[in-house]
C-alpha atoms as one frame of an Amber mdcrd trajectory, in Angstrom:
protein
  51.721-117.041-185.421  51.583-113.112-185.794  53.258-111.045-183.058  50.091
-110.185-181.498  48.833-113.487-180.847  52.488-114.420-179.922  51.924-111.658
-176.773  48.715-113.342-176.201  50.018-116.697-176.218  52.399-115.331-173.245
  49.460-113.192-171.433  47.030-117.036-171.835  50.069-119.075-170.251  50.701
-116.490-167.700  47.398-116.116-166.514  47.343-120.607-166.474  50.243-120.707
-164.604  49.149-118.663-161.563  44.754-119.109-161.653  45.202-121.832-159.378
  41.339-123.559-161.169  40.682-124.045-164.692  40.365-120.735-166.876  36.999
-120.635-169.336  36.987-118.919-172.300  34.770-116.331-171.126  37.080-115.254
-167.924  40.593-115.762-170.666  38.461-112.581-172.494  37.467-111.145-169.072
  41.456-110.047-168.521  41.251-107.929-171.707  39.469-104.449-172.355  36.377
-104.242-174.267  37.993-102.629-176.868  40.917-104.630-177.129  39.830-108.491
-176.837  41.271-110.991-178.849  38.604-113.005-180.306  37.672-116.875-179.220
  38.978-118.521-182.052  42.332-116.484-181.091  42.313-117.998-177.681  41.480
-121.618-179.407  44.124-121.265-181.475  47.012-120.008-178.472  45.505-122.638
-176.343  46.289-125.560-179.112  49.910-123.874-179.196  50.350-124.185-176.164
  49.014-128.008-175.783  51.197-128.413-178.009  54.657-127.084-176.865  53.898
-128.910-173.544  52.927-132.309-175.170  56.746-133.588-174.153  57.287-131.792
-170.588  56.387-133.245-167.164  53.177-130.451-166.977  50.300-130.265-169.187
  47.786-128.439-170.546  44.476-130.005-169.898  40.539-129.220-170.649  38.219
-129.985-168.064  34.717-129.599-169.739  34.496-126.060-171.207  37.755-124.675
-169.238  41.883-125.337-169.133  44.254-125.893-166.285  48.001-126.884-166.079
  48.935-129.970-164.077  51.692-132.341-163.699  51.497-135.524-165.920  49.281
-138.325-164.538  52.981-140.889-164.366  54.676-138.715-161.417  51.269-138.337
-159.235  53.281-141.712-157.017  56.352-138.970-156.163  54.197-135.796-156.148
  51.180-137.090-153.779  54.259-137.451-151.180  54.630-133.769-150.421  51.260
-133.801-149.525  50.949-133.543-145.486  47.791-135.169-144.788  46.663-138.612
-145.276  44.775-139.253-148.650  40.990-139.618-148.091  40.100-143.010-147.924
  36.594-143.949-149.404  34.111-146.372-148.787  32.653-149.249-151.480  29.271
-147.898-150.923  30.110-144.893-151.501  31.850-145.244-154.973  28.926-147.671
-156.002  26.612-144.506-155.201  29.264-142.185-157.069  29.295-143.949-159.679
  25.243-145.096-159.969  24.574-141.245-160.144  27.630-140.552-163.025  26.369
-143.606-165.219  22.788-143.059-164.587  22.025-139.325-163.850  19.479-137.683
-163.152  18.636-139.907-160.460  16.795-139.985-157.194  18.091-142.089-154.208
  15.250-144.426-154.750  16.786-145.112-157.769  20.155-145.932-156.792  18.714
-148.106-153.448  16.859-149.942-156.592  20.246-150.863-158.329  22.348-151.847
-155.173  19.712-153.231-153.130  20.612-151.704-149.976  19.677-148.317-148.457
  21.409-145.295-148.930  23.226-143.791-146.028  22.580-140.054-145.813  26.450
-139.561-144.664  27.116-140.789-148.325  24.779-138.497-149.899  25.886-136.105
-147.528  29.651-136.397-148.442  29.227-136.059-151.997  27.251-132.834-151.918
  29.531-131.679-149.755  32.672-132.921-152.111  30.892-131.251-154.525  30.776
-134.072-156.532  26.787-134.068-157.160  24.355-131.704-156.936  20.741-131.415
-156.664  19.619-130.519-160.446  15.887-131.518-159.759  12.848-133.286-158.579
  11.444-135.889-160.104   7.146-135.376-160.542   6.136-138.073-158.280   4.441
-138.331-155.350   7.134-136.795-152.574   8.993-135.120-155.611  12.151-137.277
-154.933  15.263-134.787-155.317  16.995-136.143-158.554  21.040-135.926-158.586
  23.692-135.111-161.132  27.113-134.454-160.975  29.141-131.570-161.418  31.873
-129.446-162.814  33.715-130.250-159.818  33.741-134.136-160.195  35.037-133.705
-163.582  37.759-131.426-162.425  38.584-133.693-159.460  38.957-136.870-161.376
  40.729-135.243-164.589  37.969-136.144-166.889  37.290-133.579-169.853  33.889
-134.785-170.333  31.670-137.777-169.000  32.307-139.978-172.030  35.868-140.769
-170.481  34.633-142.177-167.505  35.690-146.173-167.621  33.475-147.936-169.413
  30.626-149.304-167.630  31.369-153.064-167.463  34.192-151.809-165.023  31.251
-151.754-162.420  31.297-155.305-162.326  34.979-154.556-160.105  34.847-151.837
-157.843  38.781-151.899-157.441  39.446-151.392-161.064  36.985-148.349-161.503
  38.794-147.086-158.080  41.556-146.978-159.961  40.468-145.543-162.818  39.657
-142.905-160.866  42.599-142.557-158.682  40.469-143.057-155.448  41.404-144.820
-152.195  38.697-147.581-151.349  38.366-148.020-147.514  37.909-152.034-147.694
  38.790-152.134-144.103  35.475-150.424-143.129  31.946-151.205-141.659  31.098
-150.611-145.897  33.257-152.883-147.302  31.066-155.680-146.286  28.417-154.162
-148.930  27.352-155.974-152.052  29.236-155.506-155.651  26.512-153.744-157.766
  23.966-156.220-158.665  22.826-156.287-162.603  24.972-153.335-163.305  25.110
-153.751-167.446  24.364-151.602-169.734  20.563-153.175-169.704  20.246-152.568
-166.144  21.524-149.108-165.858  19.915-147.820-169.194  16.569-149.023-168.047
  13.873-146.642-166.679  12.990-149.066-163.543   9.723-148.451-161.641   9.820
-144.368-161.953   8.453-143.646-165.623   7.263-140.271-165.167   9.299-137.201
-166.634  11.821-135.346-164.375  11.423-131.728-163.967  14.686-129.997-164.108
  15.254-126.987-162.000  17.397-124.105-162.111  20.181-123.775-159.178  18.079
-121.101-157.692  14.616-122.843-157.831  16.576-125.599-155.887  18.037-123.498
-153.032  14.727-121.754-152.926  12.859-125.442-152.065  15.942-125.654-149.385
């Protein structure tokens, strides 16, 4: 490695260590003048370095869709989640069967995912993961009533430590809600007034690859042609 690309190996680690959210690309060139920016493949090239000279310590380096973050290895979470003051957040079975109907199956309308479980939708659930920020609005579909269709976002991938959507557990892990919560390192709340709700009914790869009754395309809207129908 030249001595350049050395200095911007420290400036890229610096600037990981003390972000506090995963850096893009784009703001990695943002800390540099115009006239002196390093180029992308530079940045590649100190961010491999850097996975790299980290692969045997207790942090990491790791990509979260199109951006990097440091965090502690996924083996010391039992030790580290102990400094934490407040109680974990303890979810619901309905609500991970939702979660998880939207990640598997997105873009999809509540209609849809009332289809695949069988039950109604609460609005507190649809509620709580728009405001987790785990799913978003990225549409309507064009239907009578222009159901609002749902996706999920760069924040559920960051939350849940997944770099892209294809390492989500596969999706015969539906069949058992508790191993998918663990997958994803969430609390179930079986004690609740949800835990009494049904396992996800015909949940293979037929059921949830299949169109059901909605066959009409979606249309997909920008973020600001959505706030402007709120």
């Amino acid at each position: 490695m030249s001595e350049s690309n050395v200095e911007l190996k420290k400036i890229i680690e610096a600037a990981l260590l003390v972000a506090g959210q995963p850096l893009t690309i784009d703001k990695m060139l943002n800390m540099f003048p115009a006239e002196s920016q390093p180029t992308r493949d530079d940045i590649r090239e100190v961010l491999k370095t850097i996975e790299e000279e980290y692969a045997e310590r207790v942090v990491e380096l790791k990509q979260i869709d199109r951006s990097w973050r440091f965090q502690t290895r996924e083996k010391y979470a039992p030790w580290i989640t102990r400094l934490a003051e407040e109680r974990p957040v303890r979810y619901s079975r309905a609500l991970l069967e939702t979660l998880a109907i939207i990640a598997y199956r997105q873009p999809v309308t509540r209609g849809d995912i009332e289809d695949i479980r069988g039950v109604a939708v609460s609005t507190d659930i649809i509620k709580t993961l728009l405001g987790r920020e785990w799913v978003r609005q990225v549409g309507v579909r064009n239907v009578p009533g222009r159901p609002a269709l749902y996706g999920t976002t760069h924040e559920f991938l960051q939350h849940f430590n997944l770099k892209t959507l294809e390492e989500m557990p596969p999706l015969s892990a539906l069949r058992d809600l508790d191993v998918i919560g663990q997958e994803l390192n969430l609390r179930l709340n079986l004690d609740g007034a949800n835990a009494a709700s049904e396992a996800l009914p015909g949940t293979d790869d037929e059921s949830i690859s299949a169109g059901g009754e909605h066959e009409s395309e979606p249309v997909i809207m920008s973020e600001a042609q959505v706030a402007e129908r709120e």
